[in-house]
C-alpha beads as a LAMMPS data file, in Angstrom:
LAMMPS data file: protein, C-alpha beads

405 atoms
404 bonds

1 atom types
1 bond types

-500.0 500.0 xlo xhi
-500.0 500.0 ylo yhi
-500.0 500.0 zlo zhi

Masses

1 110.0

Atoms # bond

1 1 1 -80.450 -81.896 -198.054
2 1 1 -78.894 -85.359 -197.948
3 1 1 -76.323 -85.657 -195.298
4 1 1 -75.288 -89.440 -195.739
5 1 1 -73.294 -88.199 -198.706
6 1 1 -72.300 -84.992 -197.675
7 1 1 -71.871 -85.146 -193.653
8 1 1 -70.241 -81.826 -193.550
9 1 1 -72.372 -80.376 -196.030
10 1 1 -73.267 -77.173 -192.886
11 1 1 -70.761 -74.798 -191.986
12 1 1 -72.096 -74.934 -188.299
13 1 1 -72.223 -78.923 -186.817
14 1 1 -75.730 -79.542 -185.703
15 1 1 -76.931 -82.398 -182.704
16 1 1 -77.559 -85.642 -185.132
17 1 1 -80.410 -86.633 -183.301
18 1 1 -82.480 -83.647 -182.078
19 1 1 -86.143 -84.658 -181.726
20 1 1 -87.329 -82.957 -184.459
21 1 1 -85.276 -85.151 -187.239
22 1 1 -86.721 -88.204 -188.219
23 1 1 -85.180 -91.502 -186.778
24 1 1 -84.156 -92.535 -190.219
25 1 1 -82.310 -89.437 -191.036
26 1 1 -80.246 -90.416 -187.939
27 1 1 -79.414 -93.381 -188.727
28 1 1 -78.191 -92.485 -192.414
29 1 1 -76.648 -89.661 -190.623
30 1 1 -74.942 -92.239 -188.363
31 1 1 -74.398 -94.492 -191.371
32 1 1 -72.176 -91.781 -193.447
33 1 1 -70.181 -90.810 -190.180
34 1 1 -69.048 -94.561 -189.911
35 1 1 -68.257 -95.066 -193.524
36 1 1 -64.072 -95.830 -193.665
37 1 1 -62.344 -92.924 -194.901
38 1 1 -59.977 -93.061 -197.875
39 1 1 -56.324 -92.904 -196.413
40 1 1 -53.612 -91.064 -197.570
41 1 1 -50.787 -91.881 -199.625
42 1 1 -47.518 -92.753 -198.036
43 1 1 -45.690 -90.049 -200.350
44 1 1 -47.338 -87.713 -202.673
45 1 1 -47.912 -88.891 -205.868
46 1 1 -48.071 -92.699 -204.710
47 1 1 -51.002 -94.923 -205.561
48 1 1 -53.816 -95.459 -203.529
49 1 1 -53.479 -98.246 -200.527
50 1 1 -54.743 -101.182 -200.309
51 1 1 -54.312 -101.885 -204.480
52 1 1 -54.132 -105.169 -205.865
53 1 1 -50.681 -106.769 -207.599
54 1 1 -52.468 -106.583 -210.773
55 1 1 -54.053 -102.901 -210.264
56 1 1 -50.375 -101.854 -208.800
57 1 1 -48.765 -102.993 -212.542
58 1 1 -51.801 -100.731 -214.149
59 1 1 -51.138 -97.931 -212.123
60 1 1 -47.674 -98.083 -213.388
61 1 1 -47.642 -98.925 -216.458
62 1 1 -50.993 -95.494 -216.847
63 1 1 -48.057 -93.963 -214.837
64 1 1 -46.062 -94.665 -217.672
65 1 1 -47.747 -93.186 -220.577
66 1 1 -48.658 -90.373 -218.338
67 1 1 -44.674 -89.074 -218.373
68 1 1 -43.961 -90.361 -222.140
69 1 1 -43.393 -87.759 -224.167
70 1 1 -45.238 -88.038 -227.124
71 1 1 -43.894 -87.926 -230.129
72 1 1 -45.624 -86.472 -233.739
73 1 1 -45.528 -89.671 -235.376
74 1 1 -47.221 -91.272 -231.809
75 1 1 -49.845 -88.139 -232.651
76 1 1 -48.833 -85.288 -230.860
77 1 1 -50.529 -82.113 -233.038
78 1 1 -51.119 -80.690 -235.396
79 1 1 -52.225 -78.234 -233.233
80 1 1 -51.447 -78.763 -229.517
81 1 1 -49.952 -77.538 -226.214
82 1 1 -47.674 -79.938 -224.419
83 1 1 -46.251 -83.155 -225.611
84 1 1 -46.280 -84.816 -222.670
85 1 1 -49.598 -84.942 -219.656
86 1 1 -46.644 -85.157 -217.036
87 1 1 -45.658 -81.442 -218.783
88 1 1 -48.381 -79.909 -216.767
89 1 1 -48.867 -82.374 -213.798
90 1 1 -46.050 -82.254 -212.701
91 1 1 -45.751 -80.333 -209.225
92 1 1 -45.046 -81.624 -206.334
93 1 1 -45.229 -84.963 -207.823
94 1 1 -46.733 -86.577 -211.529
95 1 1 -50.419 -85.896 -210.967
96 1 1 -49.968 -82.919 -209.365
97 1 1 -50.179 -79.065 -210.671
98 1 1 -48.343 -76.652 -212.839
99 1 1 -48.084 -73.050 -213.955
100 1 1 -49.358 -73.576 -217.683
101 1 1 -52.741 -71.683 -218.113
102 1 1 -55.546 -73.012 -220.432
103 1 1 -56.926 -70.163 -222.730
104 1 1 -60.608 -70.714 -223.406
105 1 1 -63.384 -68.730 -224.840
106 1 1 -67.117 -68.434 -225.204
107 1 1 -69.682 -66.030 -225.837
108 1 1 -73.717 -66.160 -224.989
109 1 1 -76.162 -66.434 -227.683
110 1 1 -78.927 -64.327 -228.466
111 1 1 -81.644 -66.371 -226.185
112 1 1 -78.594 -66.319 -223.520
113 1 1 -77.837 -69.514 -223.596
114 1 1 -73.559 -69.884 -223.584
115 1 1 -71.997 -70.997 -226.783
116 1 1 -68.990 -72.670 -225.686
117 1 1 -67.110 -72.072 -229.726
118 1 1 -66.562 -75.686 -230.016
119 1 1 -66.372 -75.514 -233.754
120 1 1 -63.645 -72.338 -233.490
121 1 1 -61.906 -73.883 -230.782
122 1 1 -62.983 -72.523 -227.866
123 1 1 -62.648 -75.841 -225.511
124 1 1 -58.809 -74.755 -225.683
125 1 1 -57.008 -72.206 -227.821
126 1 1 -53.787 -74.367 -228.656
127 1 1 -50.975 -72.465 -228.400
128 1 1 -48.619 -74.584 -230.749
129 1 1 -48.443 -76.237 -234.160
130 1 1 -45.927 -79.264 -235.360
131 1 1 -43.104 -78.073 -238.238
132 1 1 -45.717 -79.467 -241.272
133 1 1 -48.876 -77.277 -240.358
134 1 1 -46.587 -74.222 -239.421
135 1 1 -44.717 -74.310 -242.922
136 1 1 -48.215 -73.971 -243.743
137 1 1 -48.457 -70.381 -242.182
138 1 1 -50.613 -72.087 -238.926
139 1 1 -48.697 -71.629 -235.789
140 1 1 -51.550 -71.713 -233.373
141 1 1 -55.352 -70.504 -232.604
142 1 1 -56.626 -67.542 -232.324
143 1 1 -59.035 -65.562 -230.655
144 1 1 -62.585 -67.044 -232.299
145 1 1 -64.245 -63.780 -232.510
146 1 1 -64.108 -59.920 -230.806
147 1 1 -67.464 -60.611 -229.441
148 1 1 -66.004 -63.896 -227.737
149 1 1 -65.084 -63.544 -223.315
150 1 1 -61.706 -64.942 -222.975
151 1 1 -60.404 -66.375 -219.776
152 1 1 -57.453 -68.393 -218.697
153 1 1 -57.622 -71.420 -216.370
154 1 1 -55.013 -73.150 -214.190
155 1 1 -53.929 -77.089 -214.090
156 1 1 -56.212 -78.886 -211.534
157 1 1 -54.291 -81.276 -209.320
158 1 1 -55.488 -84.706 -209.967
159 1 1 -55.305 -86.476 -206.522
160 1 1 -57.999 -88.288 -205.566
161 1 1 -60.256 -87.595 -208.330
162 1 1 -60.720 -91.048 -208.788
163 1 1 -63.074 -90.351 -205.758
164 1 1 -64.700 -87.550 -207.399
165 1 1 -65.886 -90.076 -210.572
166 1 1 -68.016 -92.141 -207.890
167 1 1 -69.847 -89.643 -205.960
168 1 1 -73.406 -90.513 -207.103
169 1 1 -75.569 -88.280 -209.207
170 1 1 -78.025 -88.761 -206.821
171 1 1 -75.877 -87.279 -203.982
172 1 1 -74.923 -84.566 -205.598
173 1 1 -78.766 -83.228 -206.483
174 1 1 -79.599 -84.447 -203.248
175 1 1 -76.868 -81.440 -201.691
176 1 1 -77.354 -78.803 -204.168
177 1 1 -79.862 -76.001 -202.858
178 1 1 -79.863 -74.207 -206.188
179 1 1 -82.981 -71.828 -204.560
180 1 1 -81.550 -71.274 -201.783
181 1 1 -84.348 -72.963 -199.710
182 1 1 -82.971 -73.163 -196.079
183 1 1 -81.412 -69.411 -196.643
184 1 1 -78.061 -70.206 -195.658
185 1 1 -76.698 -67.862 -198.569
186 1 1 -75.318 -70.926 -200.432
187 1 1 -77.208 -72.360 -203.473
188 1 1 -75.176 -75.035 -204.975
189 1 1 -76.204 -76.358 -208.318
190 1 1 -74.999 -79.382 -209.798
191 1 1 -73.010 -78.604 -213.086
192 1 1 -74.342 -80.204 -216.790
193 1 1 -71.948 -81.304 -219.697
194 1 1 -72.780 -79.999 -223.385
195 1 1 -75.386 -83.197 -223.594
196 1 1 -76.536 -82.645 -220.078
197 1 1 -75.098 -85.156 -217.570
198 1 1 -73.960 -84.010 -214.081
199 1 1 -70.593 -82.738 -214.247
200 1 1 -68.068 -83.599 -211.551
201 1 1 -64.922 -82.757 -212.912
202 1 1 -63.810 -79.283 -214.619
203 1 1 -63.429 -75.440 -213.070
204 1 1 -67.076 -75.190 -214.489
205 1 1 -68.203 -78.366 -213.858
206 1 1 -68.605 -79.360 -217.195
207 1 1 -67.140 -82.735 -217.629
208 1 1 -69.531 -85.751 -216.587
209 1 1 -66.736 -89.010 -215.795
210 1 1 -62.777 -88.846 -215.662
211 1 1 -63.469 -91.021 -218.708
212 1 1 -64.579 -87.778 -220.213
213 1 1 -61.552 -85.964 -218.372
214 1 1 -58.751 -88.013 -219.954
215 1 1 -60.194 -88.355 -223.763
216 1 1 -60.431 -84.477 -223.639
217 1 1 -57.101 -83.075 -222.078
218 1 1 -55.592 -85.754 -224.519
219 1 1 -57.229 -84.258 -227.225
220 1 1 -57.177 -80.501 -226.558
221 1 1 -53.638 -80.749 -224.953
222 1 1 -51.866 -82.529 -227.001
223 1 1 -53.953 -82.816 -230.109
224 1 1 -54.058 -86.751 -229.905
225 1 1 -57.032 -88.368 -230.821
226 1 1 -58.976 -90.956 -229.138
227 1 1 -62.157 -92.863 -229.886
228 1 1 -64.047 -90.080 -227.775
229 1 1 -62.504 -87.474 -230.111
230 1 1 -61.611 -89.170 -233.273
231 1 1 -61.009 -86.163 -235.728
232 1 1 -58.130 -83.748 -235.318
233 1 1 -59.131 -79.821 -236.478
234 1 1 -57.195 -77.254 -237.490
235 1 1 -56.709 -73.611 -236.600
236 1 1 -60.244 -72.363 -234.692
237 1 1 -61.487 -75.461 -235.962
238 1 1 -60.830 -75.068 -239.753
239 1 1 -60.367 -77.826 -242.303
240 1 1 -56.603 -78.985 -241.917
241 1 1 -54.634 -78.372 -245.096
242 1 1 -53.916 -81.184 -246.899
243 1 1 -50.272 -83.000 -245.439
244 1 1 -50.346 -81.038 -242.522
245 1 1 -51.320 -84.283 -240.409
246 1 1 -49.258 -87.589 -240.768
247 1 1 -50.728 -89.934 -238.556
248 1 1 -53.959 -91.798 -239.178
249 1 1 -57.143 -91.162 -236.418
250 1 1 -57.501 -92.125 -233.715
251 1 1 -53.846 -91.721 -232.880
252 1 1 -54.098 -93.541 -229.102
253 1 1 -55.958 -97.022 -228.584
254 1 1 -58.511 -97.643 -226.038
255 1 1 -56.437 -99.960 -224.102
256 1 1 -53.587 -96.959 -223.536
257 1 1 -55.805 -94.453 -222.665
258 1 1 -57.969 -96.055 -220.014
259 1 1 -54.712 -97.144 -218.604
260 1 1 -53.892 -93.143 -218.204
261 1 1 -57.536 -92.831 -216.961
262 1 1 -57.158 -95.898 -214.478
263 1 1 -52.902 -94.352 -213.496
264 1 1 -55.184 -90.796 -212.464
265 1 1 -58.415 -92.944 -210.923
266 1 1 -55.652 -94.789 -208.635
267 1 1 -53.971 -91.559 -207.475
268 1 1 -53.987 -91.574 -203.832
269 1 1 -54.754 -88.305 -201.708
270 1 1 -51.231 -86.334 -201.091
271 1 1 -50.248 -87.753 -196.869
272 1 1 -50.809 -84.639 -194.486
273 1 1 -48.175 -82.587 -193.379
274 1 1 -47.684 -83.881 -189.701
275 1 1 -47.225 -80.364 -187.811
276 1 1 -44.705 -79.678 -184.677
277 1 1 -46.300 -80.440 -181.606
278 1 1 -46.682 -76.509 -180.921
279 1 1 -48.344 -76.315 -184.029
280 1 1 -51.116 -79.129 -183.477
281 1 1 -53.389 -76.983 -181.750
282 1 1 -53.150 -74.106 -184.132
283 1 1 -53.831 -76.407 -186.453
284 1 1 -56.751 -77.732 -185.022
285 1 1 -58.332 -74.013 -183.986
286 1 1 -58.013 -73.466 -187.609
287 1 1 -59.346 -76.307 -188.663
288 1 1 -62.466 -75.448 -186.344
289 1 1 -62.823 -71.726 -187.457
290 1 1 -62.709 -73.131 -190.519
291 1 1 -65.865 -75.016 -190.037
292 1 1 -67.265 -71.914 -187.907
293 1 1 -67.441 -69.105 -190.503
294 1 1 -68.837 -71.051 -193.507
295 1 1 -65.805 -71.860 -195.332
296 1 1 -67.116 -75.860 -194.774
297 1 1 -70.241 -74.942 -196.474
298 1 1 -68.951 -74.917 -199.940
299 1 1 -65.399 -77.041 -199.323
300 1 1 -67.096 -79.716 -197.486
301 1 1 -64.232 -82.104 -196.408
302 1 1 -65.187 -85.706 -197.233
303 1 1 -67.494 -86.436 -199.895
304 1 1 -68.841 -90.353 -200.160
305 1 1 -68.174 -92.281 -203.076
306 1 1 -70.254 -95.351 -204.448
307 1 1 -69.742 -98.684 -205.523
308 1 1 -66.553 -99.294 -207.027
309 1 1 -64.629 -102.171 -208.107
310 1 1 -61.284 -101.134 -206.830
311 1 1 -61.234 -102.007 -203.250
312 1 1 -60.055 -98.470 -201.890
313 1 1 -62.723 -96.354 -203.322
314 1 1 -65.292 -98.703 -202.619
315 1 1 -68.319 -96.589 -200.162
316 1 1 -65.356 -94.666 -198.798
317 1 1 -64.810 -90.938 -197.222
318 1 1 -62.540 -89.276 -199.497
319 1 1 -61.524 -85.875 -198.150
320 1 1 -61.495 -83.659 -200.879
321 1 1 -62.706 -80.467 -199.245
322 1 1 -65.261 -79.911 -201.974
323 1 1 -68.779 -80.504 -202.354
324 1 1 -68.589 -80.183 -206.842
325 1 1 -70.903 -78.266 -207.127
326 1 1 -71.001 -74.868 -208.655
327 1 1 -71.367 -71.642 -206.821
328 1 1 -71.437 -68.417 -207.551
329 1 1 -68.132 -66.558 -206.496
330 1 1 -69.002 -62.837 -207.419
331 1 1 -68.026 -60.685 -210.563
332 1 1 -64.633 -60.053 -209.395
333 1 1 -63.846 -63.883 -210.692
334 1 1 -65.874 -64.013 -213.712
335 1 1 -64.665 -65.527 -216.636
336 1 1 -66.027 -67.616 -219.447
337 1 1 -69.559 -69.311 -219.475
338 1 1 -70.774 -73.210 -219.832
339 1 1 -73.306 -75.301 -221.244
340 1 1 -74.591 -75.382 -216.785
341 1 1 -72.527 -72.531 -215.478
342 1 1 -73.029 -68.311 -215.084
343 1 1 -69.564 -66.651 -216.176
344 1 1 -69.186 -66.483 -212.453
345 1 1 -70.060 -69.851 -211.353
346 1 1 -67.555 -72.126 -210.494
347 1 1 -67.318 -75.651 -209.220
348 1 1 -66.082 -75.497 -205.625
349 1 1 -62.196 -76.373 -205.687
350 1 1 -60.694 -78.980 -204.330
351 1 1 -58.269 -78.023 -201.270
352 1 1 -56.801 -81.379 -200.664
353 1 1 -52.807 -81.161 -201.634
354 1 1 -53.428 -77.147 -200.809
355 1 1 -50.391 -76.929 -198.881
356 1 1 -48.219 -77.416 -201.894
357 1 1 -49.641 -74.838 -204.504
358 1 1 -47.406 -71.542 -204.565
359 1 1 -50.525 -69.665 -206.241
360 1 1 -54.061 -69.787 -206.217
361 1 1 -57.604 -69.487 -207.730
362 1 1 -58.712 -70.737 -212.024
363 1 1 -56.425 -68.112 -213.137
364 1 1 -53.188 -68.173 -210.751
365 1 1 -54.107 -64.290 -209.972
366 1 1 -53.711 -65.167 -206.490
367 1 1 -49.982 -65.020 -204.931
368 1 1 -51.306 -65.469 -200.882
369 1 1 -53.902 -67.792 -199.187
370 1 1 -54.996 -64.351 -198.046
371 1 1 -55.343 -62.469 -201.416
372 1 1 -56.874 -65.715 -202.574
373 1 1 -60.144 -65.307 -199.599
374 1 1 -60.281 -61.634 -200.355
375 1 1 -61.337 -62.184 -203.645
376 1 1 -64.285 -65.038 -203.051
377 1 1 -67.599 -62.825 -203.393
378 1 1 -71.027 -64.319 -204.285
379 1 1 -72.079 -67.179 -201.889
380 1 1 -68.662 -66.555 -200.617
381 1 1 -68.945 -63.348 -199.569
382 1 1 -69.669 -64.020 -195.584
383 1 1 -67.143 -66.682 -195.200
384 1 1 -64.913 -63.724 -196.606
385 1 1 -66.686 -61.211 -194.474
386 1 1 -65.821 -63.394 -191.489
387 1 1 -62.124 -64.172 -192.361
388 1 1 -61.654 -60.725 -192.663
389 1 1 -62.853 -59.743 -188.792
390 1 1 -61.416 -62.428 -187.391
391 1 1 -58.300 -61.570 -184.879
392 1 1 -55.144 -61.844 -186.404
393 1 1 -54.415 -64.649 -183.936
394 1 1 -57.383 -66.650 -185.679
395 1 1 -56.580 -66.148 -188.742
396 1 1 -53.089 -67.031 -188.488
397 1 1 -54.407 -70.584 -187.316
398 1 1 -57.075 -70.598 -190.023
399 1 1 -54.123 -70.211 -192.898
400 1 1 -52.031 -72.426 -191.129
401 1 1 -54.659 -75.629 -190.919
402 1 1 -55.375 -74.609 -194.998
403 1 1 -51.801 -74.958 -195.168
404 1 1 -51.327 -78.676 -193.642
405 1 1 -53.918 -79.805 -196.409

Bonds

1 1 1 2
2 1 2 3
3 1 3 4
4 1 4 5
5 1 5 6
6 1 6 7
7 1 7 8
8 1 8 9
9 1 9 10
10 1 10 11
11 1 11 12
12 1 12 13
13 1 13 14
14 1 14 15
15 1 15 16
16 1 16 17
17 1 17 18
18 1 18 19
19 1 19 20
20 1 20 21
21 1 21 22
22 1 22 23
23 1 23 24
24 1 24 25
25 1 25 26
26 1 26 27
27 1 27 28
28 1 28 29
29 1 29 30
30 1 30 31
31 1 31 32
32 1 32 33
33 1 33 34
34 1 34 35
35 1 35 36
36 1 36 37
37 1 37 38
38 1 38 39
39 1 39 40
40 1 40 41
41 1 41 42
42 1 42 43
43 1 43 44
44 1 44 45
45 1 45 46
46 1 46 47
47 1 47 48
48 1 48 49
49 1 49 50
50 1 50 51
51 1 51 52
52 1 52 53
53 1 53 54
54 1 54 55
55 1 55 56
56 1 56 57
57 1 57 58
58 1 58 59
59 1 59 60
60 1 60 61
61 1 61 62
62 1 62 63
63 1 63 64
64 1 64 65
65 1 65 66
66 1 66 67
67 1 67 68
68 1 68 69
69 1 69 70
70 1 70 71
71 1 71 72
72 1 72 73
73 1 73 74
74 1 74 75
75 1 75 76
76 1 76 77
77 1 77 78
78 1 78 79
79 1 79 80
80 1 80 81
81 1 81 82
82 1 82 83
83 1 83 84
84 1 84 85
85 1 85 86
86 1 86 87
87 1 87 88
88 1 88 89
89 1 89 90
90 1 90 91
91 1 91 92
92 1 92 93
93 1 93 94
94 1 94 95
95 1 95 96
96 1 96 97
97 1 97 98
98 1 98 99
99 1 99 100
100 1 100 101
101 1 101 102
102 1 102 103
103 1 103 104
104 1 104 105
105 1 105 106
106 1 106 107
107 1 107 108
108 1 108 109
109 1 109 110
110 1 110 111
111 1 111 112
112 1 112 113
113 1 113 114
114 1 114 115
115 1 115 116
116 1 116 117
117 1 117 118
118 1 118 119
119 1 119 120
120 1 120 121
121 1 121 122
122 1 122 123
123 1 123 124
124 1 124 125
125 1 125 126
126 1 126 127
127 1 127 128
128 1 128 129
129 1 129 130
130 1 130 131
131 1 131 132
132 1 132 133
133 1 133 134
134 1 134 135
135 1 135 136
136 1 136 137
137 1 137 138
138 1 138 139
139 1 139 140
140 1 140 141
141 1 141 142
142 1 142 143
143 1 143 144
144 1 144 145
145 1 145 146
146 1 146 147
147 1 147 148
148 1 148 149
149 1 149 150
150 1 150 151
151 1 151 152
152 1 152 153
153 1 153 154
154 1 154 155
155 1 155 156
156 1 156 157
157 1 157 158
158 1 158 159
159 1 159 160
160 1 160 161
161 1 161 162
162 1 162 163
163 1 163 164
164 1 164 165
165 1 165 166
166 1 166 167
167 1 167 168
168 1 168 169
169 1 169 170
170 1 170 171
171 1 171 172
172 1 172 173
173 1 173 174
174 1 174 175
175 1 175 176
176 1 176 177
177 1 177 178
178 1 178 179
179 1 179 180
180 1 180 181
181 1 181 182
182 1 182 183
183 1 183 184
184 1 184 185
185 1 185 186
186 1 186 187
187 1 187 188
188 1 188 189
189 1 189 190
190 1 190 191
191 1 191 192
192 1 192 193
193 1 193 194
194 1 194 195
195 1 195 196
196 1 196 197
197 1 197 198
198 1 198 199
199 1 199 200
200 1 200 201
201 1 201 202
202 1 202 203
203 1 203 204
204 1 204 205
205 1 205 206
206 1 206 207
207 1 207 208
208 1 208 209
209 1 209 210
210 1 210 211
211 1 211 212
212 1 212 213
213 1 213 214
214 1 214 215
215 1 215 216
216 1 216 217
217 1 217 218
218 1 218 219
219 1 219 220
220 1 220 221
221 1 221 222
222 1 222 223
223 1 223 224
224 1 224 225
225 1 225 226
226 1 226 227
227 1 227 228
228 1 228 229
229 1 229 230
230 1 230 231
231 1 231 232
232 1 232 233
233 1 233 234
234 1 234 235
235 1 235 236
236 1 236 237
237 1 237 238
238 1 238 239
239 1 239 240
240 1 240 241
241 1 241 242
242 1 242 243
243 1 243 244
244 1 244 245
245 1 245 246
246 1 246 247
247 1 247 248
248 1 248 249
249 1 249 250
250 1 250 251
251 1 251 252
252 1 252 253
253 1 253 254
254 1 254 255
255 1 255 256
256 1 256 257
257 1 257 258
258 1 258 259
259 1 259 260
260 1 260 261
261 1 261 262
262 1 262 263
263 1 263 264
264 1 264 265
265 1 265 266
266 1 266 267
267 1 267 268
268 1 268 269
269 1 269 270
270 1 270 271
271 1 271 272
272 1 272 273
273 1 273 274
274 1 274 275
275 1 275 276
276 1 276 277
277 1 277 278
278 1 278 279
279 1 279 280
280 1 280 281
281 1 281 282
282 1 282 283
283 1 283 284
284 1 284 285
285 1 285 286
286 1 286 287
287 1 287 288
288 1 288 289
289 1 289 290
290 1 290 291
291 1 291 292
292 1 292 293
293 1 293 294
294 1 294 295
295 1 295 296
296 1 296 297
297 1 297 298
298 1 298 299
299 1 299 300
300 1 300 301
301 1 301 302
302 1 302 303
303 1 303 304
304 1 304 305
305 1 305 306
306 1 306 307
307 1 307 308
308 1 308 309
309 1 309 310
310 1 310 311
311 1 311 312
312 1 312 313
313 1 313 314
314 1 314 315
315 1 315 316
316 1 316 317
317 1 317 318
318 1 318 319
319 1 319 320
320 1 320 321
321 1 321 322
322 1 322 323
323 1 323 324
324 1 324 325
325 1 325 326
326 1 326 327
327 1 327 328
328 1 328 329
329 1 329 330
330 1 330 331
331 1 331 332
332 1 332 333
333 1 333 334
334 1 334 335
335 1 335 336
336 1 336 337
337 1 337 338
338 1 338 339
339 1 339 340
340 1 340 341
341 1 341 342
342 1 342 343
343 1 343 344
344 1 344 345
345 1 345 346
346 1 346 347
347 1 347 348
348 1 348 349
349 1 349 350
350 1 350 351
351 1 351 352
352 1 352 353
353 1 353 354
354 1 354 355
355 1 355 356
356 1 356 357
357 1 357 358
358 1 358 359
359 1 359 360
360 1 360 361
361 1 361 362
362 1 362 363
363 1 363 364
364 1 364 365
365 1 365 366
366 1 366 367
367 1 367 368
368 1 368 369
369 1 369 370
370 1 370 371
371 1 371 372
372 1 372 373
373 1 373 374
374 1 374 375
375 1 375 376
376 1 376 377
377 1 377 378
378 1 378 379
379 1 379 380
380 1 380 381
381 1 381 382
382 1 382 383
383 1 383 384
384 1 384 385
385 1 385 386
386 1 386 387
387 1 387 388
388 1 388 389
389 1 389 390
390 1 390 391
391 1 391 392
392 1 392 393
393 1 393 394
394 1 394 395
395 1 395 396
396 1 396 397
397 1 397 398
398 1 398 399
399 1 399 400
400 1 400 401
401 1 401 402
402 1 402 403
403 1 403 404
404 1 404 405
């Protein structure tokens, strides 16, 4: 298991340098440690430091077609669910969360392989039509089929995932223990996309580049076309009727929607909440335990991103508190399947910008940081086990550091 880009891949530090570890794992092991980590934004929702004048006027003007509510004739619909990307990131700051819940549904083929219902819809069940299509009778999708799992899933947060779009495929396979070789319990996998690249982004780890990420919520949000998806459908992916769609495809050039794509790349990572002096230690006890009982293992807090041509995500620590790969949480959480994921695999959450989500989990079932734990089974199971006999004392201090994130 590759520690340069995953240094905290282990819930339980171990001596870099013991005897038994080659000297060149050391020094890659030394290597990662000293890589510069990403810093924080000054205020939540801010772009990344350290941009150029010219990538600063990008990130605006991205930031500007990122609140503009669409209009029909700009290509909102037929069939969509918000007008606006800004509608659903919106919390604490644009970029951040929201309440909405995407409906999906799948259902696994006879050789039990997942069929994801593309051609009925089942990326996103739309939940709203424009006036023309619903004096048509359609006024949104439907369930594809009775045999189909339905499952609802929340609004990711979208700092920092400009960092997730450079970790490496390499690094990723090179941290995944999908066999569970060194039988730590945890057996990562890396995710796959419909056409089999290695997913990064996505609750199931399904969507390879935030290329992929923007074209998509565009489409299946607000039912704007793009050169990745240049052809609207109707209901559950029927024909639509004739006059039901007045705007020629694709509805949103290239240039506008990589400069949405570059607005969400340049979003910095929400600034730590600077605790009370009283509350420093806590803080840091929590942060510790946190490390202690396994939680770490999964929601490893920097990954290491490659190359890039923006200056502050170039070969930097970017502390996202998630390793992105998928794990298996346990049947209590099971949803929907995909094309590289179980129904109760998921890809491991971010926690950065934790402190300012008022519920928790894909579905939003989860009112308490507490309630939230309880419910991790799987490879979670004894990180959850341990929370759960810890003294109150500890985990007081544990929820508190998840809190300062």
């Amino acid at each position: 298991m590759a520690l340069t880009a995953f240094p905290w891949r282990r819930a339980v530090p171990r001596a870099p340098c013991l005897s038994v570890l080659p000297p060149l794992f050391c020094l890659l092991l030394a290597a990662a440690a000293c890589t510069p980590t990403l810093p924080d934004a000054a205020a939540t929702g801010d772009p990344l430091p350290g941009l150029t004048q010219r990538e600063l006027a990008r990130f605006e003007s991205g930031r500007a077609l990122f609140d503009r509510v669409f209009t029909i004739p700009e290509g909102t619909g037929p069939l969509f669910n918000e007008n606006q990307c800004s509608a659903c990131h919106t919390f604490p700051a644009t970029g951040g969360t929201g309440e909405q819940l995407v409906i999906k549904a799948t259902r696994r083929r006879a050789d039990g392989s997942c069929d994801i219902l593309a051609d009925e819809g089942g990326e996103n069940l739309r939940r709203q039509a424009i006036p023309s299509l619903a004096r048509l009778g359609v006024l949104r999708d439907t369930i594809p089929s009775a045999t189909a799992t339905v499952a609802t899933f929340a609004v990711p947060f979208l700092f920092g995932l400009g960092a997730a779009d450079l970790v490496p495929e390499r690094a990723l396979l090179a941290a995944a223990d999908p066999d569970d070789l060194d039988g730590d319990g945890i057996s990562g996998r890396v995710g796959r996309t419909p056409d089999g690249r290695a997913g990064r982004f996505g609750r199931k780890a399904d969507v390879a580049s935030l290329h992929d990420f923007t074209h998509l919520a565009l489409f299946n949000e607000m039912g704007i076309t793009t050169s990745a998806h240049p052809r609207e459908r109707g209901s559950n992916g029927a024909p639509l009727p004739p006059g039901a769609d007045p705007v020629p495809d694709p509805e949103l050039g290239d240039d506008s929607a990589q400069l949405i794509t570059d607005f969400v790349r340049m979003l910095a990572p929400p600034p730590r909440r600077s605790p009370e002096p009283a509350a420093a230690s806590a803080i840091a006890h929590g942060e510790s335990l946190f490390a202690a009982i396994g939680c770490a293992a999964c929601h490893t807090p920097y990954i290491v991103t490659g190359p890039s041509r923006l200056a502050p995500l170039d070969r930097v620590r970017a502390p996202l508190y998630s390793d992105l790969l998928l794990h298996d949480l346990g049947p209590a959480l099971a949803s929907t399947c995909a094309p590289g994921a179980t129904e109760t695999e998921y890809r491991t959450s971010p926690l950065l910008g934790l402190g300012a989500r008022r519920r928790y989990l894909h579905d939003l079932r989860a009112f308490t940081l507490e309630r939230a734990i309880e419910l991790h089974g799987g490879e979670a199971r004894s990180a959850r086990d341990a929370f759960a006999a810890l003294p109150v004392a500890d985990r007081q201090a544990l929820l508190r550091f998840l809190r300062s994130l």
